[in-house]
C-alpha positions as a Markdown table, in Angstrom:
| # | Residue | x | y | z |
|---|---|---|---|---|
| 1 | Unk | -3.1 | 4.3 | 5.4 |
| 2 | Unk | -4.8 | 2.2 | 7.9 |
| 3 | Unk | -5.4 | 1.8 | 11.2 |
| 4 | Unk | -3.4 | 0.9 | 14.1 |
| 5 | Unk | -4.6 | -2.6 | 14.8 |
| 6 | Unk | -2.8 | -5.8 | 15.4 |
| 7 | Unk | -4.4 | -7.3 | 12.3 |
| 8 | Unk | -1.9 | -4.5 | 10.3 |
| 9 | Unk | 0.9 | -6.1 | 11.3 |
| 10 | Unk | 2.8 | -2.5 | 11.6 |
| 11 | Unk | 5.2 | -4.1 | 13.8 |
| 12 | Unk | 6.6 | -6.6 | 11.2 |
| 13 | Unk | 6.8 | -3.1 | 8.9 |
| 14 | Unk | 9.0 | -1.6 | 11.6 |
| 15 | Unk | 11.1 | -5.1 | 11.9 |
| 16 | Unk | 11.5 | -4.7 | 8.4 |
| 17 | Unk | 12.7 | -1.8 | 8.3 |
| 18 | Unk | 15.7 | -2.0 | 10.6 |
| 19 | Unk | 17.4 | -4.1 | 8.4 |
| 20 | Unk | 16.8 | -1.5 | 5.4 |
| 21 | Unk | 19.9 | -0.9 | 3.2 |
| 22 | Unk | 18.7 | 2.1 | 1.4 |
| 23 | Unk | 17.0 | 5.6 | 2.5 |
| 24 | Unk | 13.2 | 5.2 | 3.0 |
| 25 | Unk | 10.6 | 7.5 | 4.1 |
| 26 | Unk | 7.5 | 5.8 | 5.5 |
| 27 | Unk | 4.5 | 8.0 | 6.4 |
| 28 | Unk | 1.6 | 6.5 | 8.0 |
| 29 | Unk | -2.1 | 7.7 | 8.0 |
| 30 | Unk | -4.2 | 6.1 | 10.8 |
| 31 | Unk | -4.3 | 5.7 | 14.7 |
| 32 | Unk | -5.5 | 3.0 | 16.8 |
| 33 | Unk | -4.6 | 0.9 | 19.6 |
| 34 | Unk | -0.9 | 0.0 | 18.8 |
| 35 | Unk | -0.5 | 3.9 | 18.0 |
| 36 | Unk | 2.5 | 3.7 | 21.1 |
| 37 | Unk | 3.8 | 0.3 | 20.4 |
| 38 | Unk | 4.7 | 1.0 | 17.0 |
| 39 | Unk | 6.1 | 5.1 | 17.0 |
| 40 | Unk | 7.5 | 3.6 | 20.1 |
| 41 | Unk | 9.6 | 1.1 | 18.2 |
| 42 | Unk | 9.7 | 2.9 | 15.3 |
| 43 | Unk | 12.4 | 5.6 | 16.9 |
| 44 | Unk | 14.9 | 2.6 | 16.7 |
| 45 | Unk | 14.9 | 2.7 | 13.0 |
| 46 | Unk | 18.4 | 3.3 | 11.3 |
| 47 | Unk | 19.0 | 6.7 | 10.6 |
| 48 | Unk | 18.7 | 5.9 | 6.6 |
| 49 | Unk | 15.1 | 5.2 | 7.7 |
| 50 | Unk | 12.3 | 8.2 | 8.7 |
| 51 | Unk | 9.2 | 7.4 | 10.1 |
| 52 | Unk | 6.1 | 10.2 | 10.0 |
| 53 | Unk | 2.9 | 9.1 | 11.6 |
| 54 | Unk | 0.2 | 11.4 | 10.4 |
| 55 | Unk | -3.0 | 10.1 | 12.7 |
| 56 | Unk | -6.2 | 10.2 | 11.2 |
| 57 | Unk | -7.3 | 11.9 | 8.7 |
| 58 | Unk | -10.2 | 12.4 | 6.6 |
| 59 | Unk | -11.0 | 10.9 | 3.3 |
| 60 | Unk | -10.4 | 14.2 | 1.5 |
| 61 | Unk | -7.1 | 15.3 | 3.5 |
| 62 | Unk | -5.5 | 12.0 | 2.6 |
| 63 | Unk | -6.7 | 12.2 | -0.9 |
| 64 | Unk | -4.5 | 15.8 | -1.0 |
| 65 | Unk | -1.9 | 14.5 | 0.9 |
| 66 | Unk | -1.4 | 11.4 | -2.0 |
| 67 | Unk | -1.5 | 14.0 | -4.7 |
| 68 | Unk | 0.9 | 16.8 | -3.3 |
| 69 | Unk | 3.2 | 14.2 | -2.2 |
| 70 | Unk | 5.7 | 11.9 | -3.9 |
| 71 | Unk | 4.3 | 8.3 | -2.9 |
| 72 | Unk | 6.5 | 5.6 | -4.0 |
| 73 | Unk | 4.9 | 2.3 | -2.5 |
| 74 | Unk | 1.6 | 1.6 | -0.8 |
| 75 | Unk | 2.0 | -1.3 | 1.7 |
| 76 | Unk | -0.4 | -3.7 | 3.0 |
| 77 | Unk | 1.1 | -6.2 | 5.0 |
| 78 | Unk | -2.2 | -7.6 | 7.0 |
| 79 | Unk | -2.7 | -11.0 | 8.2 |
| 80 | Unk | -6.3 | -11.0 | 6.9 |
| 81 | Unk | -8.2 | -8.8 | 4.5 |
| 82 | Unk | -11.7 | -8.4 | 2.8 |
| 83 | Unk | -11.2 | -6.3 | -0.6 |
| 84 | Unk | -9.2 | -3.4 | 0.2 |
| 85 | Unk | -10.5 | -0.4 | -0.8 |
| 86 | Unk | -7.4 | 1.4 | 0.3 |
| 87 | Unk | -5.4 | -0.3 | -2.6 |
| 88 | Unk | -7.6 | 0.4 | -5.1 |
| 89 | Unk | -7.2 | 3.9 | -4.1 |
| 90 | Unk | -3.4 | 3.4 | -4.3 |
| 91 | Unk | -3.7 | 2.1 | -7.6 |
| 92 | Unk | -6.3 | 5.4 | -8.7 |
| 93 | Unk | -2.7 | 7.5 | -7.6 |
| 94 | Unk | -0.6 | 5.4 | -9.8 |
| 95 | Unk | 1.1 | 4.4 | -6.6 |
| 96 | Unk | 2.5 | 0.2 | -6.8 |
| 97 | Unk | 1.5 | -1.7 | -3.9 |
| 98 | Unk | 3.1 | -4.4 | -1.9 |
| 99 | Unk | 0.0 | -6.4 | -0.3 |
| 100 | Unk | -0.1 | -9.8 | 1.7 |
| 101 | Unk | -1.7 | -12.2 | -0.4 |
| 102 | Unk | -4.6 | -12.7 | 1.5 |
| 103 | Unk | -8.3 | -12.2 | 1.3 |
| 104 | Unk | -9.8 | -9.9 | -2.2 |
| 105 | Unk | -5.4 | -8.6 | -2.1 |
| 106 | Unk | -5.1 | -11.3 | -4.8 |
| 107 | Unk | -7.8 | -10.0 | -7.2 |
| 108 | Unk | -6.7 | -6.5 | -7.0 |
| 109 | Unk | -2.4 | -6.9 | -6.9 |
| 110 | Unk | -0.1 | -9.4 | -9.3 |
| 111 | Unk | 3.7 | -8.3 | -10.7 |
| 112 | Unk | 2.4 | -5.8 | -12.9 |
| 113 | Unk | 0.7 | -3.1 | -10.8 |
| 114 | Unk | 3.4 | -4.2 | -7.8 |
| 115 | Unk | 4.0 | -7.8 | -5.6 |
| 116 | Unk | 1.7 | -10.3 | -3.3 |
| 117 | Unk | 3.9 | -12.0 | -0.6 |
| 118 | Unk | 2.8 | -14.5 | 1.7 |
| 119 | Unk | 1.3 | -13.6 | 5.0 |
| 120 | Unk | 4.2 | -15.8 | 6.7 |
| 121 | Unk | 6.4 | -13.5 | 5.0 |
| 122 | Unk | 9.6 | -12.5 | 7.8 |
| 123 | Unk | 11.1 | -8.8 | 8.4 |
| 124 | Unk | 14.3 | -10.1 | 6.4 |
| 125 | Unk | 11.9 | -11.2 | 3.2 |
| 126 | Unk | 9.2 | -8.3 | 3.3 |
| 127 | Unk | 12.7 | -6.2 | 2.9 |
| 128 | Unk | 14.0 | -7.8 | 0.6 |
| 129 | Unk | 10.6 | -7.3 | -1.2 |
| 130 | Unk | 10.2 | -3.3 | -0.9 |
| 131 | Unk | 13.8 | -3.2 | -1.7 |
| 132 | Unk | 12.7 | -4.9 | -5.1 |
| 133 | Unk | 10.3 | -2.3 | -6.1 |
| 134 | Unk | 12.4 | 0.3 | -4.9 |
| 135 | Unk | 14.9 | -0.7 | -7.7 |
| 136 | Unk | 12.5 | -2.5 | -9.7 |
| 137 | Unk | 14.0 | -1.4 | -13.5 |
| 138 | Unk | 10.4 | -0.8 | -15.1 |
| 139 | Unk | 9.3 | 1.2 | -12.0 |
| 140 | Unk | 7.6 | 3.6 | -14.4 |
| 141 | Unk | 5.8 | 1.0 | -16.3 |
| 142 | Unk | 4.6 | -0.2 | -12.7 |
| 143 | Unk | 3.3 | 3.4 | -12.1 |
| 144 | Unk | 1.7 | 3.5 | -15.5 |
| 145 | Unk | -0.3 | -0.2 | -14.6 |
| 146 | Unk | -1.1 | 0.7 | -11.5 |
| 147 | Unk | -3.2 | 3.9 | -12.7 |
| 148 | Unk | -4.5 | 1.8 | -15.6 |
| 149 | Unk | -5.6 | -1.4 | -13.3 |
| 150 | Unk | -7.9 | 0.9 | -11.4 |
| 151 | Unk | -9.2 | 2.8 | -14.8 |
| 152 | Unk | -10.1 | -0.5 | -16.3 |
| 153 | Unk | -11.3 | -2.6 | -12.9 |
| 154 | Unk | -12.1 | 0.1 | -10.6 |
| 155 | Unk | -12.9 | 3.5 | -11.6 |
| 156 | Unk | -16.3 | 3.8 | -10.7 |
| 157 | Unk | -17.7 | 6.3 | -13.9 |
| 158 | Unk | -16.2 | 3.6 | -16.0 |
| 159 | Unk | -17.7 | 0.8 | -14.3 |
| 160 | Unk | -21.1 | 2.4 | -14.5 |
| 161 | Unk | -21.0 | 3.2 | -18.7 |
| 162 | Unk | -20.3 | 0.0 | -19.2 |
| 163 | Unk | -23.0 | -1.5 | -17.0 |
| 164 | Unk | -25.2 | 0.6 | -18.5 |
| 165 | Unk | -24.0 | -0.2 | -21.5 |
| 166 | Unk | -24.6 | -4.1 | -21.3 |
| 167 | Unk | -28.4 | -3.0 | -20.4 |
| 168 | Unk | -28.6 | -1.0 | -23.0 |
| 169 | Unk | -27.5 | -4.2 | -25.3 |
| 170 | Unk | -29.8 | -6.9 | -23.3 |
C-alpha cells in the first residue's frame, strides 16, 4: 500500500525477493511513476514468488481488501518517512510490519508488533528480515501486539475518551 515513487524503494522489494527461499505472495495497492519499472522487473521473480499489483484504490476498497484477505506482513521499506499512517492501519488489521527505521517508523514499530531495519539495509538482508517474520515462532503473539499497539496508541475513539477524560480531571 503506497504509491509508486522512488522514495518507496519497490525496487529493492523486488531485488529482495529474487533471492526468496520460501513461497511469498506480495500484493501491492498503489500506482505511480515507477508503476512499469517495477511490474516490469517484477516478472523476473522466481516462480516460488507471485506478484499482484492492484493500482489504486480507494480508502474503503483497501480497507475490504485487508479484511477479506489473509495479510501476513505489511512492508515499508522507504528511504524517508513522516508518520505513516499506513502502518498504523496495518497494525488496526493485526497485520506485523517490517518498516525502515526512518522518520515517525521508530515510534510506531519495535520487535514486538514486527522489525525496524536500517534504510541502508541490502536485497540479501531485507530477505533475510521478511524471512524472519515469516517463521518468526511467536507469529501469533505478533499479530495479537500489533492489533493491541494500535488499540492502546492509535485507535482514534480511544484516544479521544481519554483526552476527554484528562479534561474532565484538570
Amino acid at each position: 500500500l503506497s504509491n509508486m515513487v522512488p522514495l518507496k524503494r519497490l525496487e529493492l522489494l523486488v531485488e529482495a525477493l529474487m533471492h526468496s527461499t520460501i513461497r511469498i505472495e506480495w500484493t501491492h495497492i498503489g500506482d505511480g511513476e515507477t508503476w512499469e519499472t517495477v511490474t516490469s522487473s517484477a516478472q523476473q521473480l522466481p516462480s516460488n514468488v507471485k506478484a499482484a499489483f492492484l493500482g489504486r484504490l480507494p480508502n474503503q476498497k483497501v480497507i475490504e481488501y485487508l479484511t477479506k484477505n489473509s495479510v501476513d506482513l505489511f512492508l515499508n521499506i522507504s528511504s524517508s518517512e513522516g508518520v505513516p499512517v499506513s502502518i498504523m492501519e496495518a497494525l488496526s488489521m493485526g497485520i506485523p510490519v517490517l518498516a525502515t527505521a526512518v522518520g515517525g517508523s521508530p515510534e510506531i514499530v519495535d520487535d514486538k508488533v514486527g522489525r525496524l531495519v536500517p534504510p541502508s539495509i541490502t536485497p540479501e538482508e531485507l530477505m533475510h528480515e521478511i524471512e524472519a517474520i515469516a517463521q518468526h515462532p511467536s507469529y501469533d503473539i505478533l499479530r495479537a501486539n500489533a492489533r493491541n499497539r494500535w488499540t492502546e496508541r492509535y485507535n482514534a475513539k480511544t484516544l479521544y475518551q481519554q483526552f476527554c477524560q484528562s479534561i474532565l480531571n484538570i
